[in-house]
DRENPA-3360 file (N, C-alpha, C; in nm, 2 decimals, always signed):
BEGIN
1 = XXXXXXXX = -15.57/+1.13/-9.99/-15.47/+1.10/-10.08/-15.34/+1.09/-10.01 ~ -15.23/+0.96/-10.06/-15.11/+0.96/-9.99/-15.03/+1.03/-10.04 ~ -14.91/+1.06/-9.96/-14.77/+1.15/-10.00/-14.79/+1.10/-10.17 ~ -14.75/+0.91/-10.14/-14.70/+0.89/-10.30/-14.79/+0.93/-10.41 ~ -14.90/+0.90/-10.34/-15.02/+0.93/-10.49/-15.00/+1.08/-10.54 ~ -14.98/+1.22/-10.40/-14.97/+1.33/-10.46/-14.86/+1.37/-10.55 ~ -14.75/+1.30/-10.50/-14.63/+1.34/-10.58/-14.62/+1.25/-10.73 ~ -14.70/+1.18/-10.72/-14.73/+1.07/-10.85/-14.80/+1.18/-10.93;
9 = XXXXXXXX = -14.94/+1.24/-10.91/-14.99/+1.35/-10.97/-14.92/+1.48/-10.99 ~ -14.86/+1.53/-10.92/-14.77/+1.63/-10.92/-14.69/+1.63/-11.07 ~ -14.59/+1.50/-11.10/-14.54/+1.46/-11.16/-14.60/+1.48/-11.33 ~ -14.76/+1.47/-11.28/-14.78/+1.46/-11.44/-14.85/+1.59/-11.48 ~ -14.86/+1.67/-11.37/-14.86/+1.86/-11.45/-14.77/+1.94/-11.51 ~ -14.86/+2.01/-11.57/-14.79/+2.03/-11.71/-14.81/+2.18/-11.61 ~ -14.70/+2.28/-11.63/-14.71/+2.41/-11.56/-14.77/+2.50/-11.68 ~ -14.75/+2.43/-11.87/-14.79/+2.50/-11.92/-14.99/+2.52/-11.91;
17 = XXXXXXXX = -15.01/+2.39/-11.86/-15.14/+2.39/-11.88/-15.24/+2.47/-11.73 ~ -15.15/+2.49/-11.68/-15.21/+2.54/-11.56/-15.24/+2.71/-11.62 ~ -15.38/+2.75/-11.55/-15.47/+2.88/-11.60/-15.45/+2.96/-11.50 ~ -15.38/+3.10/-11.52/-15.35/+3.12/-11.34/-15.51/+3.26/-11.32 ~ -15.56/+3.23/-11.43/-15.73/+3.32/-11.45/-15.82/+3.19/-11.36 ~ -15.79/+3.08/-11.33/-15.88/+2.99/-11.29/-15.78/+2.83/-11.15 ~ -15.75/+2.98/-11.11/-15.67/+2.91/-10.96/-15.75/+2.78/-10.89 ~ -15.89/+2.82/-10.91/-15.92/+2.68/-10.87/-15.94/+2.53/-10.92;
25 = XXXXXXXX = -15.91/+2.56/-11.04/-15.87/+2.42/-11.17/-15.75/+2.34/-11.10 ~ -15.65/+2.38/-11.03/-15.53/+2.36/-11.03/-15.53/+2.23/-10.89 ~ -15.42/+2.15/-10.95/-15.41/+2.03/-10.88/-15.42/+2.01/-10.73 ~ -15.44/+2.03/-10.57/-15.40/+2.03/-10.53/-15.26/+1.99/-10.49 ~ -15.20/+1.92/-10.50/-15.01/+1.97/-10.49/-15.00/+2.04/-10.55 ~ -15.04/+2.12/-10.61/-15.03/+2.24/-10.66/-15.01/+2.35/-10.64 ~ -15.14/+2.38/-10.53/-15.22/+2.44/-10.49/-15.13/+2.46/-10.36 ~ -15.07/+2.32/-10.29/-15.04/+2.35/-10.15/-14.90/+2.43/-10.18;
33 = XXXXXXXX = -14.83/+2.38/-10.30/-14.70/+2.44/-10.33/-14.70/+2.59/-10.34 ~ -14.84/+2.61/-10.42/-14.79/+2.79/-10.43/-14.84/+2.83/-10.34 ~ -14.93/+2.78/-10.22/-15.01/+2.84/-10.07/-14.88/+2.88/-9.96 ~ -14.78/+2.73/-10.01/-14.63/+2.77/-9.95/-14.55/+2.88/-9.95 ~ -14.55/+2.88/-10.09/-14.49/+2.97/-10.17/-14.52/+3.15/-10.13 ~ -14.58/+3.15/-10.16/-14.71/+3.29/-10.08/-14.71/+3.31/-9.99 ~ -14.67/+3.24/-9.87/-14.67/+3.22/-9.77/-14.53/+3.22/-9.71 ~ -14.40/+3.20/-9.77/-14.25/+3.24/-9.76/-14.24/+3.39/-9.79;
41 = XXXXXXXX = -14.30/+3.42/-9.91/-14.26/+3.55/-9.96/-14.33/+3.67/-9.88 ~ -14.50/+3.61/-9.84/-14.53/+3.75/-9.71/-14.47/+3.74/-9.60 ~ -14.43/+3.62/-9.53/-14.31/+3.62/-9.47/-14.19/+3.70/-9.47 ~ -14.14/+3.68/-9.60/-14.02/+3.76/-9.62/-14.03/+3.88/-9.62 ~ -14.14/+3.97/-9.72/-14.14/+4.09/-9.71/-14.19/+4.15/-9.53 ~ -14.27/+4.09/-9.52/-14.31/+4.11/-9.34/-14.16/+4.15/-9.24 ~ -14.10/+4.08/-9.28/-13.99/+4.04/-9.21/-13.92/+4.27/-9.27 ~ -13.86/+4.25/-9.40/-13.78/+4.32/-9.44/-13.87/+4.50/-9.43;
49 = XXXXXXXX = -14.03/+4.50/-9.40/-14.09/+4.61/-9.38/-14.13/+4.62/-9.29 ~ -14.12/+4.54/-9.22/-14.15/+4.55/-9.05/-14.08/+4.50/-8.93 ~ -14.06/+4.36/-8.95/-13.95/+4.28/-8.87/-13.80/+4.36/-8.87 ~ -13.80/+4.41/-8.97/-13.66/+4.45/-8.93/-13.58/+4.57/-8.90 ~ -13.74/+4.68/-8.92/-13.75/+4.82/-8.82/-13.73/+4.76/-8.68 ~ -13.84/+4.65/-8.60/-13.84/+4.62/-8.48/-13.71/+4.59/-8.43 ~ -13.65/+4.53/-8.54/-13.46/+4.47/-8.47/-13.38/+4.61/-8.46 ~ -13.45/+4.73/-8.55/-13.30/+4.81/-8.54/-13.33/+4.89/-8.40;
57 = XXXXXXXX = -13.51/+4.90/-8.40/-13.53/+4.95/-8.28/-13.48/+4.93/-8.15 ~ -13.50/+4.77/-8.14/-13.49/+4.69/-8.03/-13.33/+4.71/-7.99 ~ -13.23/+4.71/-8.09/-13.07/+4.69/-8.09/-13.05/+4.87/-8.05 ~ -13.16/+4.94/-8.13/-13.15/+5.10/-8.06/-13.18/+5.09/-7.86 ~ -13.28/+5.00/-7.87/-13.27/+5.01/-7.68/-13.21/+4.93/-7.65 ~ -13.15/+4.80/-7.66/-13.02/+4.80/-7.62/-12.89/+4.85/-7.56 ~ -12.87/+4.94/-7.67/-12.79/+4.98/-7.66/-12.83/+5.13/-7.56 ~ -12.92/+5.19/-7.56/-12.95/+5.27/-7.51/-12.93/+5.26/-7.34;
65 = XXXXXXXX = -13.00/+5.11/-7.30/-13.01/+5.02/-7.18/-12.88/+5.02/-7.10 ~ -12.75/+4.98/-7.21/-12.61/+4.94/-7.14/-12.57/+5.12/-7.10 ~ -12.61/+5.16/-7.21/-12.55/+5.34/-7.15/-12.61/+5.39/-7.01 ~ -12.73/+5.37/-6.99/-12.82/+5.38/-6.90/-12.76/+5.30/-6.78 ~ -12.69/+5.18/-6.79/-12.67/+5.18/-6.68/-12.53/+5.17/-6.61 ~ -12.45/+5.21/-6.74/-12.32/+5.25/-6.69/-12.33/+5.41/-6.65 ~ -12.42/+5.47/-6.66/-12.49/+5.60/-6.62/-12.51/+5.57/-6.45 ~ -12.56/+5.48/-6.45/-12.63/+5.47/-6.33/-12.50/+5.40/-6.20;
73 = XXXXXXXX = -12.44/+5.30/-6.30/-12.34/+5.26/-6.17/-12.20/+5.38/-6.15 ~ -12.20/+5.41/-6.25/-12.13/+5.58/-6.19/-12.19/+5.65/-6.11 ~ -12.31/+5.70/-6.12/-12.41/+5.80/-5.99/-12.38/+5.73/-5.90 ~ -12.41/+5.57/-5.90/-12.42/+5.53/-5.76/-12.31/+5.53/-5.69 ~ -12.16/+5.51/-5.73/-12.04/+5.51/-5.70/-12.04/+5.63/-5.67 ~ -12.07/+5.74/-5.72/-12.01/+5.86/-5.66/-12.08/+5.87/-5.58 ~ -12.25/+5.83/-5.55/-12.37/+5.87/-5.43/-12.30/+5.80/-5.34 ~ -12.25/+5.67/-5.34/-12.15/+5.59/-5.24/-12.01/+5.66/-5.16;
81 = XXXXXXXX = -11.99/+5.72/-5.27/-11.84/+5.76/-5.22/-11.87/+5.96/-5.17 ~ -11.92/+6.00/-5.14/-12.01/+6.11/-5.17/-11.93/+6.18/-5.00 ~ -11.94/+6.13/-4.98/-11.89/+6.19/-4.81/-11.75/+6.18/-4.81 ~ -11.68/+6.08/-4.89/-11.55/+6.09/-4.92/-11.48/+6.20/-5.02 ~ -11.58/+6.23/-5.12/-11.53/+6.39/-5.15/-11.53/+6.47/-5.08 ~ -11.67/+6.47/-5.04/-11.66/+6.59/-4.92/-11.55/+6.68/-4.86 ~ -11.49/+6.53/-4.81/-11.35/+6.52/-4.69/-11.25/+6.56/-4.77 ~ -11.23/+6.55/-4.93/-11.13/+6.51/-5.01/-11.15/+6.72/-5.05;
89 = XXXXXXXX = -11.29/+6.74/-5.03/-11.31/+6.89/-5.11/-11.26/+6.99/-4.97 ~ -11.25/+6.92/-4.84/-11.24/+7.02/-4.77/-11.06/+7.00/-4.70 ~ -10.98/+6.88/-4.76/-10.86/+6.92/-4.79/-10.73/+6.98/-4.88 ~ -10.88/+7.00/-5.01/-10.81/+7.11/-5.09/-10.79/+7.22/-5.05 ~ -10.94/+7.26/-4.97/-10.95/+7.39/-4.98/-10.87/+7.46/-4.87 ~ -10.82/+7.37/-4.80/-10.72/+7.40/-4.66/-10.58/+7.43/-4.73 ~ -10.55/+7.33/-4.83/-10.44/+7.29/-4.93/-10.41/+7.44/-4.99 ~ -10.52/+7.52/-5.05/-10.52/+7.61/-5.09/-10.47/+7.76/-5.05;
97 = XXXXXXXX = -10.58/+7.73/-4.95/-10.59/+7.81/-4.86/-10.46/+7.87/-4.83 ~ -10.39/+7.75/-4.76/-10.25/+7.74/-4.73/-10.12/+7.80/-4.87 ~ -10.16/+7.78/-4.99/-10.07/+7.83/-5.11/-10.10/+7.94/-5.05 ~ -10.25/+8.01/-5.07/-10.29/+8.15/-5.08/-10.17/+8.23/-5.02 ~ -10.18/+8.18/-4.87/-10.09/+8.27/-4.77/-9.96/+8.27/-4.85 ~ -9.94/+8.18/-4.95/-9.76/+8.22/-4.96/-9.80/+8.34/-5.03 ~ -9.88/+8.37/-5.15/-9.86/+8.47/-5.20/-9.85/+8.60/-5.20 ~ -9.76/+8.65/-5.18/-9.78/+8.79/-5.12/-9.87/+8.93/-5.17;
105 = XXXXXXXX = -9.92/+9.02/-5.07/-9.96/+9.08/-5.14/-9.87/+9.25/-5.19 ~ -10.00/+9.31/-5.23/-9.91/+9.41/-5.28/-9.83/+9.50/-5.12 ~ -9.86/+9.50/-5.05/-9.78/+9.57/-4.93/-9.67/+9.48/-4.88 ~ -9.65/+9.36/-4.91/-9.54/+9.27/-4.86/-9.46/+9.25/-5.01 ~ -9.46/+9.27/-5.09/-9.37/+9.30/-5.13/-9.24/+9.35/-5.12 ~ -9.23/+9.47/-5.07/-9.08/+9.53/-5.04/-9.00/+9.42/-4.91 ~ -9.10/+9.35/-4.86/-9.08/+9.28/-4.79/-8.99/+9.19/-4.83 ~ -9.09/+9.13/-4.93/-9.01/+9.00/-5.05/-8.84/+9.06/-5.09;
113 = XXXXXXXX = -8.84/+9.18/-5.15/-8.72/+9.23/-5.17/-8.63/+9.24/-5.09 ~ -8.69/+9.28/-5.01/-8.56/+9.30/-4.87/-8.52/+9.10/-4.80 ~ -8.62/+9.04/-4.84/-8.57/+8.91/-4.79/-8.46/+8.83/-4.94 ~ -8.49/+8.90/-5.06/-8.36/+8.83/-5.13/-8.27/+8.90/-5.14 ~ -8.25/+9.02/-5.10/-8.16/+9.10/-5.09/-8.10/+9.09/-4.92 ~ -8.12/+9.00/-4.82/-8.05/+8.97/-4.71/-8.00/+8.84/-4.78 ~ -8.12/+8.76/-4.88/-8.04/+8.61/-4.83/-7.93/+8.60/-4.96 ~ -7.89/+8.71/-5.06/-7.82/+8.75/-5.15/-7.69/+8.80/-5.06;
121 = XXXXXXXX = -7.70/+8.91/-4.97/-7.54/+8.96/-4.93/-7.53/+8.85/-4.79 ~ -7.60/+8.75/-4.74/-7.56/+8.62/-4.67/-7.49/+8.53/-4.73 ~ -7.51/+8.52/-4.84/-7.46/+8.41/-4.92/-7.33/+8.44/-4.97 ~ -7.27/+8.63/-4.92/-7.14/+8.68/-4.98/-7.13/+8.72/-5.14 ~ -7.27/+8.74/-5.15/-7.29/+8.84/-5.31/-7.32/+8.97/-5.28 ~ -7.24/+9.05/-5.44/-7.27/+9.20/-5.44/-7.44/+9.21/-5.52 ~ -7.46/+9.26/-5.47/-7.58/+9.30/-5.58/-7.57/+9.40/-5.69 ~ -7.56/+9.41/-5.81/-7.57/+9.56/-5.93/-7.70/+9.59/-5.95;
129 = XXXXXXXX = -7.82/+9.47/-5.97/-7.96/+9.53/-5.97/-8.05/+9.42/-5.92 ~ -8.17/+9.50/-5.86/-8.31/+9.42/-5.83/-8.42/+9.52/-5.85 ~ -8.42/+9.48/-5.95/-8.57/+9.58/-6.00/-8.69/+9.50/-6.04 ~ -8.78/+9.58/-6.01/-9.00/+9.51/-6.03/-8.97/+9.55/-6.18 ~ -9.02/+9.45/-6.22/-9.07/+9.47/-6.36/-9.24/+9.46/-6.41 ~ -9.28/+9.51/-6.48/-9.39/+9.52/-6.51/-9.47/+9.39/-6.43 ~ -9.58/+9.44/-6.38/-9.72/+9.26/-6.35/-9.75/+9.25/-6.49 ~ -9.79/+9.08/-6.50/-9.82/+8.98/-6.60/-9.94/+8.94/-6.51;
137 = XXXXXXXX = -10.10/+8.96/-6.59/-10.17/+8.91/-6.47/-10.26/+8.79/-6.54 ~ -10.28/+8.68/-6.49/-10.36/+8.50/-6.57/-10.45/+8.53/-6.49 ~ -10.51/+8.41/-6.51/-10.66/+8.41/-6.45/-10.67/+8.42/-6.32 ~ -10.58/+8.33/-6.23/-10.60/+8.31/-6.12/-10.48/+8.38/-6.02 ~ -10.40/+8.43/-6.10/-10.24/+8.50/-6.05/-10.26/+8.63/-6.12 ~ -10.15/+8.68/-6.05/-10.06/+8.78/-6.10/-9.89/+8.77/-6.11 ~ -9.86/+8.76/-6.20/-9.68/+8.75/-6.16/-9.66/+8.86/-6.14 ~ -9.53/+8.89/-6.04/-9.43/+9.02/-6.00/-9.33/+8.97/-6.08;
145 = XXXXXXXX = -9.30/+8.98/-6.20/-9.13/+9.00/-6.22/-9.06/+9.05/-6.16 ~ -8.89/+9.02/-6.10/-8.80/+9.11/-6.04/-8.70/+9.04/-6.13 ~ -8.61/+9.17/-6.18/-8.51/+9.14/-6.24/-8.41/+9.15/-6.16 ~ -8.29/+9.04/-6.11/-8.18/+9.01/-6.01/-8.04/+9.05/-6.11 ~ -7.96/+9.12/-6.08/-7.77/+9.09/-6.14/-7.70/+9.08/-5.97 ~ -7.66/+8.99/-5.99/-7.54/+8.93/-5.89/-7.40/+8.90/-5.93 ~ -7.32/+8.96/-5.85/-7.21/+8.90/-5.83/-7.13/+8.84/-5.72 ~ -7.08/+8.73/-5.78/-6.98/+8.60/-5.66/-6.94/+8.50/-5.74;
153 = XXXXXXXX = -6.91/+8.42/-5.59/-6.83/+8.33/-5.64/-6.92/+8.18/-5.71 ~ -6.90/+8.07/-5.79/-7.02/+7.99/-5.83/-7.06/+7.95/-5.70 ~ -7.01/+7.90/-5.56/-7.09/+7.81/-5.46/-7.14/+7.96/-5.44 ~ -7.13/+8.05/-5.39/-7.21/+8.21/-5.33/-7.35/+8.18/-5.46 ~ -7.31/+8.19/-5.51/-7.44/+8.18/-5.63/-7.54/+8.08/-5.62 ~ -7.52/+7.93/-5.56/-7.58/+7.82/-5.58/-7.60/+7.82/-5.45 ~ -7.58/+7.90/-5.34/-7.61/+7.94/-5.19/-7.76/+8.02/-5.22 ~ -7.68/+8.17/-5.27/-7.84/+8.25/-5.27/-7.96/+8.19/-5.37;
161 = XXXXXXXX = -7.91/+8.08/-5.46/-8.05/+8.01/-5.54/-8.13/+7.95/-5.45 ~ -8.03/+7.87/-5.38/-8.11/+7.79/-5.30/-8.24/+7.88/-5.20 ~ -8.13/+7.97/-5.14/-8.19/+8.01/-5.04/-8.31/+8.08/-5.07 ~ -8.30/+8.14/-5.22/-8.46/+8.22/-5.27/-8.54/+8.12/-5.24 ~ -8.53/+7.96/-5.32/-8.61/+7.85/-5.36/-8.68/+7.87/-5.25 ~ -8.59/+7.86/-5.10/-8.69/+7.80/-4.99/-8.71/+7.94/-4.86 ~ -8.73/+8.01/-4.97/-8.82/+8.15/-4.86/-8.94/+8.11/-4.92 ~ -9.00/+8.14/-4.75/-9.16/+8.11/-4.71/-9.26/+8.17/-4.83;
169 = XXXXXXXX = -9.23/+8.26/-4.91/-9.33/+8.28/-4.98/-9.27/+8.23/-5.12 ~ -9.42/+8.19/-5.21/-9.32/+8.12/-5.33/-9.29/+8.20/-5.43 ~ -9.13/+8.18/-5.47/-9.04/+8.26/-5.54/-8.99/+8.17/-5.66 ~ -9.04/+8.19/-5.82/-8.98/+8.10/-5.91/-8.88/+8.15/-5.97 ~ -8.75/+8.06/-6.02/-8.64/+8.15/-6.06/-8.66/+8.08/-6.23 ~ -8.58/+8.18/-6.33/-8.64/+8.18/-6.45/-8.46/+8.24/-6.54 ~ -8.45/+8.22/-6.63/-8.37/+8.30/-6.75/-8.25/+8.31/-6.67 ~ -8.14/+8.18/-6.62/-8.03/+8.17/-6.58/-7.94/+8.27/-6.69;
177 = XXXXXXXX = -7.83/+8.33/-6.60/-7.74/+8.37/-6.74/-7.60/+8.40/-6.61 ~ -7.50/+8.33/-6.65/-7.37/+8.32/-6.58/-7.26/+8.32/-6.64 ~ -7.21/+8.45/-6.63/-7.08/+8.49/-6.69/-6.97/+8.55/-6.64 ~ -6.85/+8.48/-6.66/-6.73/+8.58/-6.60/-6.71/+8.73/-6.59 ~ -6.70/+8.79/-6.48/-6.70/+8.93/-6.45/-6.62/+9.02/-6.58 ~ -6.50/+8.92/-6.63/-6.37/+8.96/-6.68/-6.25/+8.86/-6.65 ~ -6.19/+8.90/-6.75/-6.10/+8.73/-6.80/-6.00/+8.77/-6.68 ~ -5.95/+8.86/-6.62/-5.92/+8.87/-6.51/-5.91/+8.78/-6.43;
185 = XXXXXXXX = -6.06/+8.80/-6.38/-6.10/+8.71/-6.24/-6.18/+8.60/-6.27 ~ -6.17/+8.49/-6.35/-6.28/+8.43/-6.40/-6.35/+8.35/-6.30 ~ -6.28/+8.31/-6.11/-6.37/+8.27/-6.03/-6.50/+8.39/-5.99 ~ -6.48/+8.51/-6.04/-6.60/+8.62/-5.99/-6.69/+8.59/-6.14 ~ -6.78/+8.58/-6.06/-6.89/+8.54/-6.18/-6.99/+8.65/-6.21 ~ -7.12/+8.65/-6.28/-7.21/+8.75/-6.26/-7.35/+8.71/-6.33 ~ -7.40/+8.67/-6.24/-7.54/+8.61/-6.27/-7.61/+8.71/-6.25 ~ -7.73/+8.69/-6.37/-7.88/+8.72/-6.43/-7.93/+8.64/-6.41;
193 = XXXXXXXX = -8.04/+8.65/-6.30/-8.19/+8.59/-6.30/-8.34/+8.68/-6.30 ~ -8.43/+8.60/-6.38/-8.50/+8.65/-6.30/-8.67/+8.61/-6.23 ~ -8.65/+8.65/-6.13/-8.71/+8.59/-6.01/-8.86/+8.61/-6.07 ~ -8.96/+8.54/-6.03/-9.12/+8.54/-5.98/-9.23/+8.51/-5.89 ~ -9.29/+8.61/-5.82/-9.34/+8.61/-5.74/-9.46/+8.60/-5.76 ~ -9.59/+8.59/-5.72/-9.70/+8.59/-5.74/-9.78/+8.64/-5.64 ~ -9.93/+8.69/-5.68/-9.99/+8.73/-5.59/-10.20/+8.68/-5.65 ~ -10.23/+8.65/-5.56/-10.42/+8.63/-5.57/-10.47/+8.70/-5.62;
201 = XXXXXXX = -10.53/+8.70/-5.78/-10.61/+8.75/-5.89/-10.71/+8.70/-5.85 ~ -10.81/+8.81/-5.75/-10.93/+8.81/-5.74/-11.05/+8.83/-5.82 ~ -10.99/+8.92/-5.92/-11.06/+8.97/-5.98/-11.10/+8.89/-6.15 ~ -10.97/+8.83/-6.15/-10.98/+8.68/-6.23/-11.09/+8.62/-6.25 ~ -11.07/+8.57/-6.11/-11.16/+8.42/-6.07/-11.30/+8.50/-6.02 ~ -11.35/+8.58/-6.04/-11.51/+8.65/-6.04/-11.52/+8.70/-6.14 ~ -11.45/+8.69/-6.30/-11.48/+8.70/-6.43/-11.49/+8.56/-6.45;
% end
């Protein structure tokens, strides 16, 4: 049978007369139409209860794939660069090392004091106080508080700051307070600081 003749018969079924108890009465064009037909819709459901678990799967290892191997070109950069930490971990620890020694310990201490108390009456200041104040201890430190009162002139003042800043062990200055002695003399000043020193919390860094 040609295209024209089927679509010529096609034309003249009646959908009322078709028996769907007796599927095989039915015209061929008919027949091929709803074989189509049947054949889109297990398609489609196929698709929506199985085909399209496999896409979320597939789009799950995808994406799993790209993590995996920005995983991997990181390992390998670092497995590359790996000797260059090394070098990089053994001029911290020199770096370190090197802080350590500034911090003093507890027997150098009076030490510490006696060195801002020279570079205090060098600078042409009186001293009224230099007292330890309670330790503050962090994880990896200890602070020494020393409470400083000075008296001089403002450059004598901005002499002995300096000169704490740059003693060999490290000294942080904190809580400026600068006031005229007395309306008197208002070039005699009288500075409050106070100083911080630190020392290696051992016992810190093994908690």
């Amino acid at each position: 049978m040609s295209l024209a003749d089927s679509l010529a018969s096609l034309r003249k079924v009646d959908l009322g007369d078709l028996d769907l108890n007796n599927l095989g009465s039915w015209p061929a064009p008919v027949k091929a139409i709803a074989c189509f037909l049947l054949l889109v819709a297990v398609l489609a459901l196929g698709y929506n209860f199985h085909l399209k678990d496999l896409q979320a799967d597939l789009d799950q290892q995808r994406s799993e794939e790209l993590t995996l191997k920005e995983q991997f070109s990181s390992k390998a950069f670092q497995s590359a660069n790996l000797e260059a930490y090394k070098e990089q971990m053994k001029e911290m620890e020199v770096s370190f090392g090197a802080l350590l020694r500034q911090l003093p310990s507890d027997t150098e201490v009076p030490g510490l004091l006696e060195d801002i108390t020279r570079t205090g009456l060098g600078s042409g200041l009186e001293f009224e106080e230099i007292k330890l104040l309670p330790e503050a201890a962090q994880q990896f430190y200890i602070e020494l508080p020393i409470q400083i009162t000075v008296v001089g002139a403002y450059h004598d003042l901005a002499t002995f700051v300096s000169g704490v800043a740059s003693l060999p062990r490290i000294v942080t200055l904190h809580d400026f307070d600068i006031k005229p002695v007395n309306a008197a003399s208002p070039n005699k000043l009288r500075m409050s600081i106070l100083a911080k020193t630190y020392r290696y919390n051992e016992t810190g860094v093994q908690k």
